[in-house]
C-alpha positions in Angstrom: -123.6 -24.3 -67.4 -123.1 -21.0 -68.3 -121.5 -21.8 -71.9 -123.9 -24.9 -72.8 -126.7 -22.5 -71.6 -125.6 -20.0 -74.8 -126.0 -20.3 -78.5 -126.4 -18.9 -81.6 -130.0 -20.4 -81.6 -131.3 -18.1 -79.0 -128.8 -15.3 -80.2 -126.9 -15.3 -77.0 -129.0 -13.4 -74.5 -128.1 -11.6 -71.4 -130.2 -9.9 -69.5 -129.2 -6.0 -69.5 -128.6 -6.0 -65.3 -126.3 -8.9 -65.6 -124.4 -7.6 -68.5 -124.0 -4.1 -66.7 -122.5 -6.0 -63.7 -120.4 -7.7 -65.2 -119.0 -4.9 -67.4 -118.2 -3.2 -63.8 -116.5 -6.1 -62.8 -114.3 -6.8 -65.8 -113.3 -2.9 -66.5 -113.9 -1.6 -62.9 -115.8 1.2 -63.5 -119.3 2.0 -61.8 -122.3 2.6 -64.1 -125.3 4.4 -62.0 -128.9 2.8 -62.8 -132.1 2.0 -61.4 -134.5 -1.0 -61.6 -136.9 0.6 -63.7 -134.5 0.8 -66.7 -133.1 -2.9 -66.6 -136.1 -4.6 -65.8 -137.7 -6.6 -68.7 -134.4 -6.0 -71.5 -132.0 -8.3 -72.9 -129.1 -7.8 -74.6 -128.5 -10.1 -77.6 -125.6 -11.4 -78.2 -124.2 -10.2 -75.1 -120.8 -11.4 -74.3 -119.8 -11.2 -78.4 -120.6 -7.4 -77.9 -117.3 -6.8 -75.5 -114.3 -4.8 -76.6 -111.1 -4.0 -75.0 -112.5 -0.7 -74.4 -115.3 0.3 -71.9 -116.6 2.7 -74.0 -117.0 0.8 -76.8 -118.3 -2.2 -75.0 -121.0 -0.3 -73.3 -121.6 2.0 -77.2 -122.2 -1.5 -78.8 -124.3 -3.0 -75.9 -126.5 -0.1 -75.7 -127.3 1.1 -78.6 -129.9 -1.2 -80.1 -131.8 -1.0 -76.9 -131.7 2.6 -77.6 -129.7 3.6 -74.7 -126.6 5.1 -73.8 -124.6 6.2 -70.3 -123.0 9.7 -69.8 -119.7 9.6 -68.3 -119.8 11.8 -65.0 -116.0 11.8 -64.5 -113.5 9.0 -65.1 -114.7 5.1 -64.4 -118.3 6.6 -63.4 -121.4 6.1 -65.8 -124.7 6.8 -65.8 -127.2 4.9 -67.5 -129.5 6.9 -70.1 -132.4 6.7 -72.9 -131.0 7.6 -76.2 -131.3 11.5 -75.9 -131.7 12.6 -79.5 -131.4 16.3 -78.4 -127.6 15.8 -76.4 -124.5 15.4 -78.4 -121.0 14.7 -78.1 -119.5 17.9 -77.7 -117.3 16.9 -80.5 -119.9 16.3 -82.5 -122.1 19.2 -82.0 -119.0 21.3 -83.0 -118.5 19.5 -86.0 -122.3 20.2 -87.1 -121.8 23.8 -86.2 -118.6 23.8 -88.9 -120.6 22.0 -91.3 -123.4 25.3 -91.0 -120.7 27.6 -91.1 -119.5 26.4 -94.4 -122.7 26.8 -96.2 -122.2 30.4 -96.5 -119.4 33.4 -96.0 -121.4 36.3 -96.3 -124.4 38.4 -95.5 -126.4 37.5 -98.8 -125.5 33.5 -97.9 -126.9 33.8 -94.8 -129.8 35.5 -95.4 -130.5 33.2 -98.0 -130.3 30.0 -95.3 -132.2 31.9 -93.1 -134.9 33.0 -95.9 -135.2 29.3 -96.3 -135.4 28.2 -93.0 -137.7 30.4 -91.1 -140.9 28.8 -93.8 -139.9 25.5 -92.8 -139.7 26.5 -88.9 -142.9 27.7 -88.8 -144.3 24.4 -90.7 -142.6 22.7 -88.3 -144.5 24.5 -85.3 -147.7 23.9 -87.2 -148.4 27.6 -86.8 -147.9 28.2 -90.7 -150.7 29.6 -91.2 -151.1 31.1 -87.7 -154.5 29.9 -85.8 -157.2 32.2 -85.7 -156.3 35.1 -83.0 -159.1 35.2 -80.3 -161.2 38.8 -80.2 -160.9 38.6 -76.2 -159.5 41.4 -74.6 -156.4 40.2 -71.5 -157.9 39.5 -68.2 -155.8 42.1 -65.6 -156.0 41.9 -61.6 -156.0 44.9 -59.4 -152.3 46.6 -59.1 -150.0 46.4 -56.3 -147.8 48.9 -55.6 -144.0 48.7 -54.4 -140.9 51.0 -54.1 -140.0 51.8 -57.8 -142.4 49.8 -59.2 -145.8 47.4 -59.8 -147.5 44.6 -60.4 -150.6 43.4 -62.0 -151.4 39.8 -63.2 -152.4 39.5 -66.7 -153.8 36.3 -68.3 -154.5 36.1 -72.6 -156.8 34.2 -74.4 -153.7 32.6 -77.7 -156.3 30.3 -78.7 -159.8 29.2 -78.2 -159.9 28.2 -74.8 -156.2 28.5 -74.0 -155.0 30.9 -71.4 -151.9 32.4 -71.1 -151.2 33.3 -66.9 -148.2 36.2 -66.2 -147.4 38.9 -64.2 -146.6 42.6 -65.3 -144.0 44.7 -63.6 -144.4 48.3 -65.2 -142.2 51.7 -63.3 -143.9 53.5 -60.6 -143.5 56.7 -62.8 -143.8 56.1 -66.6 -143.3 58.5 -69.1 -144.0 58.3 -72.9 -143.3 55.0 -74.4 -140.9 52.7 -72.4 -139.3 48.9 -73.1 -140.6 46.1 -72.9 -138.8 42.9 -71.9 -140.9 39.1 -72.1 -139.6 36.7 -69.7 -141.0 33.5 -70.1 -140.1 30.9 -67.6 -137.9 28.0 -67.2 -137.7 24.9 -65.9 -137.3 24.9 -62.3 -139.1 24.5 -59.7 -141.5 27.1 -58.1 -141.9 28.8 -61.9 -142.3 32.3 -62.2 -143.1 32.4 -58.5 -140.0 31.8 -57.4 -137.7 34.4 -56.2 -135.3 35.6 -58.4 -137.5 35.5 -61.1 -139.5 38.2 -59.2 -136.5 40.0 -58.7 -135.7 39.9 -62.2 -138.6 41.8 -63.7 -139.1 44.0 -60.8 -135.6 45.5 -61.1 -135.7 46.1 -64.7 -139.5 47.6 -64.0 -137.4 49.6 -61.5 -135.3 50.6 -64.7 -137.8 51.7 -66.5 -138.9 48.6 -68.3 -142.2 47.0 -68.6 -141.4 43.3 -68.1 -144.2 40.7 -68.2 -142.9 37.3 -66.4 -145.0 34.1 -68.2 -145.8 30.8 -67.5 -145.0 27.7 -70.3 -147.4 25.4 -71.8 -148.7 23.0 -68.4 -146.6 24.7 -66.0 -147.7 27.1 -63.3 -151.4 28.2 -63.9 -151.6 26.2 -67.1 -151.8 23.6 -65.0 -155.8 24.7 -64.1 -156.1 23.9 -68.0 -154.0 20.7 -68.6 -152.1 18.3 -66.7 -148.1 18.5 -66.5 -147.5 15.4 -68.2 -149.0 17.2 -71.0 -145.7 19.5 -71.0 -143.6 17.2 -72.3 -145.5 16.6 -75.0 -144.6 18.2 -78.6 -147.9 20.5 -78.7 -146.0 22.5 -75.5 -143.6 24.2 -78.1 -146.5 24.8 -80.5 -148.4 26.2 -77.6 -145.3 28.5 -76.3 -144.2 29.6 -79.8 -148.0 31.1 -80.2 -148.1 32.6 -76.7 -145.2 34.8 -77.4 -146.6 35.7 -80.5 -149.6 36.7 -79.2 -148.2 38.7 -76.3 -146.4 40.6 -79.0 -149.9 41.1 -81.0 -151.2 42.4 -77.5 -148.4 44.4 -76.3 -147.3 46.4 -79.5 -151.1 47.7 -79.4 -150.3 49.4 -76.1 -149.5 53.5 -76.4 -146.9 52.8 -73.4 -145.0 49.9 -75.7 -141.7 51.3 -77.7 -141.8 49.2 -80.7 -138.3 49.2 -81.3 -137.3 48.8 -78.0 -138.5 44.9 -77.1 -136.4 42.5 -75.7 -136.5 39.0 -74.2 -134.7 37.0 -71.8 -135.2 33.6 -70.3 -133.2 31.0 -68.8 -132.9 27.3 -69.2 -135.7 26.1 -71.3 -137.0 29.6 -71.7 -133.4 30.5 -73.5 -134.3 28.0 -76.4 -137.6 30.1 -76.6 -136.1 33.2 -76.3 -133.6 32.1 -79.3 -136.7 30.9 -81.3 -138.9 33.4 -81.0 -136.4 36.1 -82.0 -135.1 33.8 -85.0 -138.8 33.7 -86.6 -140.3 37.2 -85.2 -138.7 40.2 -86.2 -140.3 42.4 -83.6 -138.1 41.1 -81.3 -135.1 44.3 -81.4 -133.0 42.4 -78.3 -132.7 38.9 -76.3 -130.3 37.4 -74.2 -130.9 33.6 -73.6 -129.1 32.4 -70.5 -127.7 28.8 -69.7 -129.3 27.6 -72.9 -127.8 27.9 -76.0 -125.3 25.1 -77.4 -124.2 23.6 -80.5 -124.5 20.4 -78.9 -127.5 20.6 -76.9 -131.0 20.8 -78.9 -133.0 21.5 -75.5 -133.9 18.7 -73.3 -137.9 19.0 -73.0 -140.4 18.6 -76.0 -141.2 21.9 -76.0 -138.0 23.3 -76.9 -137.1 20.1 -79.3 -140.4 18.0 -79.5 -141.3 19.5 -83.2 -138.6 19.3 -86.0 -137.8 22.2 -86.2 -134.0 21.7 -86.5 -134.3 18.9 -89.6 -135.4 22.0 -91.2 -133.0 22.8 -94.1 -131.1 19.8 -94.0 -130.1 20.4 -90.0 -129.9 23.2 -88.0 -129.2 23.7 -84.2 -129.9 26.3 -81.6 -126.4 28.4 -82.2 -127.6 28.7 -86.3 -130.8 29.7 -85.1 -129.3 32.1 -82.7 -127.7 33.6 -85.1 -130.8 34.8 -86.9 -130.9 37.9 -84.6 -128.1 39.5 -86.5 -127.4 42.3 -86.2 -129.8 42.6 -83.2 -128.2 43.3 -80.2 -127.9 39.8 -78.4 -126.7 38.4 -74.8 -125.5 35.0 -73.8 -125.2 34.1 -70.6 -123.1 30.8 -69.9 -121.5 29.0 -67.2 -119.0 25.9 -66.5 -122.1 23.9 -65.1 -124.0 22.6 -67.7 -124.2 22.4 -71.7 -122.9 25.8 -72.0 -119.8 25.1 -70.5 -117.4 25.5 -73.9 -119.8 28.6 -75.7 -116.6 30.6 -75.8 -114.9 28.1 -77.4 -116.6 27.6 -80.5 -120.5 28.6 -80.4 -119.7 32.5 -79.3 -117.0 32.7 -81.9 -119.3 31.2 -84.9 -121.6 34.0 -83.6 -119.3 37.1 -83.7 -118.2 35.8 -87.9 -122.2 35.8 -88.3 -123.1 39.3 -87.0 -119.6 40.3 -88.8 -121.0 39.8 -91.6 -123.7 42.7 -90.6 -120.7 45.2 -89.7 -122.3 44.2 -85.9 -119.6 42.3 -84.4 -119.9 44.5 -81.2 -123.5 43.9 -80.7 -122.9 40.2 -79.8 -121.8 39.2 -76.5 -121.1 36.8 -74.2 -121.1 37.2 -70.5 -118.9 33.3 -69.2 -119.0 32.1 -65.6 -116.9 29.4 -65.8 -117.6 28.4 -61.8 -121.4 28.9 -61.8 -123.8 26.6 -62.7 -127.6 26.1 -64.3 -129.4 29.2 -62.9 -130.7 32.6 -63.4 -128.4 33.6 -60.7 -127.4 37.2 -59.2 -124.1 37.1 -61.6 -126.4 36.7 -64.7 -128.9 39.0 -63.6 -126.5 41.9 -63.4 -125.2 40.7 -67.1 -128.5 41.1 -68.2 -129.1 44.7 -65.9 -126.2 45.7 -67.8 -126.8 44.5 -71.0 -130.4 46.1 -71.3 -129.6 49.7 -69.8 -126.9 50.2 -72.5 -129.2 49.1 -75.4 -132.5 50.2 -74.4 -131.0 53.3 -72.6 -132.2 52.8 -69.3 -131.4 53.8 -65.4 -128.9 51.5 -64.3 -128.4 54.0 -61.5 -132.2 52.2 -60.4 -130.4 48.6 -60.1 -130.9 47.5 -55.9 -132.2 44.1 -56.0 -132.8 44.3 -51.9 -135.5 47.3 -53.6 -137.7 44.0 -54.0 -140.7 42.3 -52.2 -141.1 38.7 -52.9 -144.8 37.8 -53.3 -146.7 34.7 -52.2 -147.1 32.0 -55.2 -150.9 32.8 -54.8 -150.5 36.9 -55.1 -148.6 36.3 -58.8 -152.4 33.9 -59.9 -154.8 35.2 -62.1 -157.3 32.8 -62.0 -157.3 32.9 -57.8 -156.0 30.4 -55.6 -157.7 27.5 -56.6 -158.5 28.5 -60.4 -162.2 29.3 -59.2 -161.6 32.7 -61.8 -160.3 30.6 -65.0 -163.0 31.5 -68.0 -166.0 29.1 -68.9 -164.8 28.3 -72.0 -160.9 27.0 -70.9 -159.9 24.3 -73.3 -159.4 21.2 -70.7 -157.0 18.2 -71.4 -154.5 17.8 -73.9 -157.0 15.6 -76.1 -159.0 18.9 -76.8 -155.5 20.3 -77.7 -155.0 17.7 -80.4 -158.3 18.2 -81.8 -158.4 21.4 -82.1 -155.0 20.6 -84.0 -156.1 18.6 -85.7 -159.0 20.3 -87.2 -156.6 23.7 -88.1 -154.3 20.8 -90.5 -157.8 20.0 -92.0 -158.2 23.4 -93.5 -155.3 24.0 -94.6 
């Protein structure tokens, strides 16, 4: 039945299920899926599409449904949308050779990166940059710990659209101090959680002012627009700005050193810390952890949702990291995620870069080969350690048991249930578009 059931006429069709079980049968292998992403497709042509090799078979089965599987270890799959913004190691290291051999100097490379950063910034649909609101920040009453303090701080980086953070200044400042941006990442609790607290609080404890953020829809964005609305493209518009604008904000402050100002985030926050330092040059340090990879173009929209790495015929987060040069610059991998092989070929492309600066020594890589995707204690110390030698500060102050955690609602701006958030908060991601929309008008 089966063969007089199958022609050429209807193109041989299979539905996708059936095909996957029978491809586990026939090369033994398990491939992980759900319902949701079988249900409905058909794969034409199906049995013609098998090859003596697993891989194969399941490369030429998948890919004109646009779908793919990653291989969790050896005979296990698991089934996957196309991810444009995940390559084959291999791959990604072959596009980071391909950069590399577009120039061999400083001049090169600062003429690549002359030609880039205009595009970028097109890209964003921030060239030119919106109108800045006259708004002064919105501050909460102080709260005082050992070493240090906090006070919640929300800005207006658009009509209607409200940045929500927390500051964590010393509990004894003295002239013009360092400031350190740490925007958040994706996990869960946001910048509420734990050891991002501890984070800001011991470098406050330092000496540093650090000012912990929230990303586009996440935390008390959420009061604004809905978290579906985060992975949407507009989120990496919307987070480019905000750190802009923090930086218009802060560098008016007489307790800001200019040429100490830093930034460090983790995760999805590491392809914003790269960014932001790439196209801003009042950013003098950054260390993006368990982030940056030649073959890994950031898994959300809003750190790969705009083209910004078509600009210039290709680009990728490593290139982009390399824009710091010769700024001092941190990464922070581990043998968990993405970053598993920086040292192999992404760290190295970075030290000929800031070579060609004479900076060689002011890129580094801190590797923990048995950690995983976290801003964990290990990290945290590589980033302690990093700071207080470039921004001279006390590493004498680092005890992170010096800490009180805060409740979710103590780090809000906008009170518990947003009953504080302005009259004139933007609402919905529609307005977003608009207001979009009408900015590519003028121009």
């Amino acid at each position: 039945m089966m063969v007089k059931a199958q022609s050429s006429d209807d193109k041989y069709p299979k539905s996708l299920k059936d095909v996957l079980m029978e491809i586990q049968e026939r090369y033994q292998v398990a491939i992980k899926f759900d319902e949701k992403q079988v249900t409905g497709k058909t794969v034409d042509y199906a049995l013609w599409r098998f090859r003596p090799d697993v891989d194969e078979t399941l490369e030429n089965i998948l890919k004109p449904l646009d779908m793919k599987v990653n291989k969790e270890k050896e005979g296990v799959y698991k089934l996957k949308d196309y991810e444009y913004y995940r390559w084959q190691p291999e791959d990604g290291w072959a596009e980071l050779a391909r950069l590399a051999s577009k120039y061999n100097d400083k001049a090169g490379f600062e003429k690549r990166k002359a030609a880039l950063i205009p595009c970028i910034m097109e890209a964003l649909q921030l060239s030119p940059l919106p109108p800045k609101p006259n708004s002064k920040p919105i501050f909460t009453a102080v709260r005082k710990f050992d070493g240090y303090t906090v006070q919640n701080m929300a800005l207006e980086v658009m009509p209607g659209v409200y940045l929500s953070g927390s500051l964590y200044r010393p509990s004894k400042m003295k002239g013009k101090i360092p400031l350190i941006l740490s925007p958040d990442g994706h996990w869960l609790q946001q910048r509420y959680r734990k050891d991002c607290q501890i984070r800001c609080a011991t470098l406050a404890r330092m000496g540093a002012m650090a000012f912990s953020y929230d990303l586009f829809a996440w935390g008390e964005s959420m009061l604004q627009f809905e978290y579906e609305d985060h992975r949407k493209s507009l989120s990496m518009a919307v987070q480019t700005l905000d750190a802009i604008r923090l930086l218009d904000y802060f560098l008016t402050r007489k307790d800001v050193d200019p040429e100490r100002v830093g930034i460090s985030g983790g995760s999805g926050a590491g392809s914003h810390t790269v960014l932001i330092t790439a196209i801003d040059d009042r950013i003098k340090l950054s260390a993006p952890a368990v982030a940056i990879s030649s073959y890994f173009y950031g898994g959300c929209p809003c750190e790969s949702g705009l083209p910004i790495h078509l600009c210039g015929g290709g680009t990728n987060n490593v290139e982009l990291a390399a824009f710091a040069a010769p700024k001092p610059q941190l990464l922070i991998s581990d043998g968990g995620d993405w970053t598993a092989h920086t040292p192999l070929h992404d760290f190295p492309y970075l030290q000929n870069i800031y070579s060609y600066y004479g900076a060689k020594d002011k890129i580094e890589n801190v590797h923990l080969p048995t950690e995983s995707h976290d801003y964990g204690v290990n990290k945290r110390k590589a980033l302690y350690d990093f700071v207080a030698r470039n921004f001279s500060m006390n590493i004498n102050a680092i005890n992170e048991d010096k800490v009180s955690i805060e409740t979710e609602n103590d780090l809000k701006v906008f009170g518990d249930k947003g009953e504080k958030l302005p009259s004139n908060a933007m609402k919905g991601y529609a307005q977003l578009e608009n207001y979009f929309k009408k900015l590519d008008d003028v121009k």
